[in-house]
C-alpha positions in Angstrom: 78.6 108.2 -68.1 76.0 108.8 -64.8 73.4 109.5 -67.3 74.0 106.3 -69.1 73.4 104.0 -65.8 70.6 107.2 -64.8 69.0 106.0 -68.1 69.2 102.2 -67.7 68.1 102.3 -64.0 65.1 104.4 -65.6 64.5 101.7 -68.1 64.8 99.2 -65.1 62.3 100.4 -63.0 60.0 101.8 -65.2 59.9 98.2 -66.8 59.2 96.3 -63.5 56.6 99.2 -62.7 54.5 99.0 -66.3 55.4 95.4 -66.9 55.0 94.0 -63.5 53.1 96.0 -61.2 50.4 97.6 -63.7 48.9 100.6 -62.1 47.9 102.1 -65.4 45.1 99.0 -65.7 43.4 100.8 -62.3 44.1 104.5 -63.7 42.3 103.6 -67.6 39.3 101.4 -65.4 38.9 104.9 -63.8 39.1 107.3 -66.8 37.0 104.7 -68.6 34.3 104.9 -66.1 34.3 108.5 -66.0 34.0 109.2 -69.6 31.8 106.4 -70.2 29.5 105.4 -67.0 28.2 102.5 -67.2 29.3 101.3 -70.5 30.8 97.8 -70.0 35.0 98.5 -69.9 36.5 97.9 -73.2 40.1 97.6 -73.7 41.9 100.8 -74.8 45.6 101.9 -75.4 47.0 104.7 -73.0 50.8 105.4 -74.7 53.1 106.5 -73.6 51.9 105.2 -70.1 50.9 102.3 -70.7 54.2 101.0 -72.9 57.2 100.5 -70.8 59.1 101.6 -73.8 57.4 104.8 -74.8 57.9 105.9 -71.0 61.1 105.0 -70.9 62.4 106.8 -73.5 60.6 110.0 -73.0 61.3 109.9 -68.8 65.1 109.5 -69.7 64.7 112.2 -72.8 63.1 114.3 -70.1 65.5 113.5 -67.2 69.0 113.7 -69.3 67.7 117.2 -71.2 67.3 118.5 -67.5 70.7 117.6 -66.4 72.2 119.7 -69.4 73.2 116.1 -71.7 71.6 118.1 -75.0 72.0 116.0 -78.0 73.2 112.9 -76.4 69.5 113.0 -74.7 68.3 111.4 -77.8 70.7 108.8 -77.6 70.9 108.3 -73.9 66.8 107.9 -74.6 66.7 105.5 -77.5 69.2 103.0 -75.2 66.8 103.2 -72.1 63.8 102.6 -74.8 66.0 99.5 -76.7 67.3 97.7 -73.2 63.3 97.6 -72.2 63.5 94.2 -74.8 66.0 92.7 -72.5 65.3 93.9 -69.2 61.3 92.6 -69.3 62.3 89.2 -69.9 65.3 89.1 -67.4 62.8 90.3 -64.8 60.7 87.5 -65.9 63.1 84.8 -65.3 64.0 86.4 -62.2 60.0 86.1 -60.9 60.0 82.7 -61.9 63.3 82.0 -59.9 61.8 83.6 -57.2 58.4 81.8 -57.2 60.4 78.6 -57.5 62.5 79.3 -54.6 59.6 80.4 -52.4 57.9 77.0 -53.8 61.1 74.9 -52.4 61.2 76.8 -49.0 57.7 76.1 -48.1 57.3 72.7 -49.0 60.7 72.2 -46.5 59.0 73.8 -43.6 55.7 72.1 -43.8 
C-alpha cells in the first residue's frame, strides 16, 4: 500500500515539476547550443524528461523495483503514469484558484 501513495506522490510532483516549473526548456536551450552553436534553437523532444508521463512511470518503475515490489512495479508504474491525466489539470485549477485569490487580496489592500 506505501508504494501505491510512493507512486502517486511521484506522479504528483513530477507533474507540477515538468508541467509547471519546466527546467527541461533551460537544460534542451543548453544541449541545443552546445551541439549546434549558433544555429537558431529549434524545438526538439527530450522523452522521457520532458513528458510528465514517461518520467513518471519510469521514476516509480525505478523506485518500487528498489524497494523489492517486483511484478507489481509494472503496475504500481502504469497508475503513477495514468493519474498524470488527472493530476495536470487539477493542478491547473488549483493555479487558477490561487491567482484569483491573490487577485481578490490585492485589490482589498490597495
Amino acid at each position: 500500500m506505501n508504494s501505491l501513495l510512493y507512486s502517486l506522490a511521484i506522479a504528483a510532483i513530477l507533474t507540477f515539476i515538468i508541467d509547471w516549473a519546466r527546467p527541461q526548456e533551460t537544460f534542451k536551450h543548453f544541449i541545443w547550443k552546445l551541439l549546434n552553436g549558433n544555429i537558431p534553437y529549434k524545438h526538439f523532444s527530450f522523452k522521457p524528461f520532458d513528458c510528465s508521463l514517461c518520467l513518471s512511470f519510469w521514476t516509480t518503475l525505478i523506485v518500487t523495483l528498489y524497494l523489492g515490489e517486483g511484478l507489481l512495479s509494472f503496475l504500481y508504474a502504469s497508475i503513477a503514469g495514468y493519474s498524470t491525466s488527472f493530476i495536470s489539470p487539477l493542478l491547473r485549477a488549483l493555479s487558477q484558484v490561487w491567482n484569483d485569490l491573490l487577485y481578490k487580496l490585492t485589490k482589498i489592500t490597495q
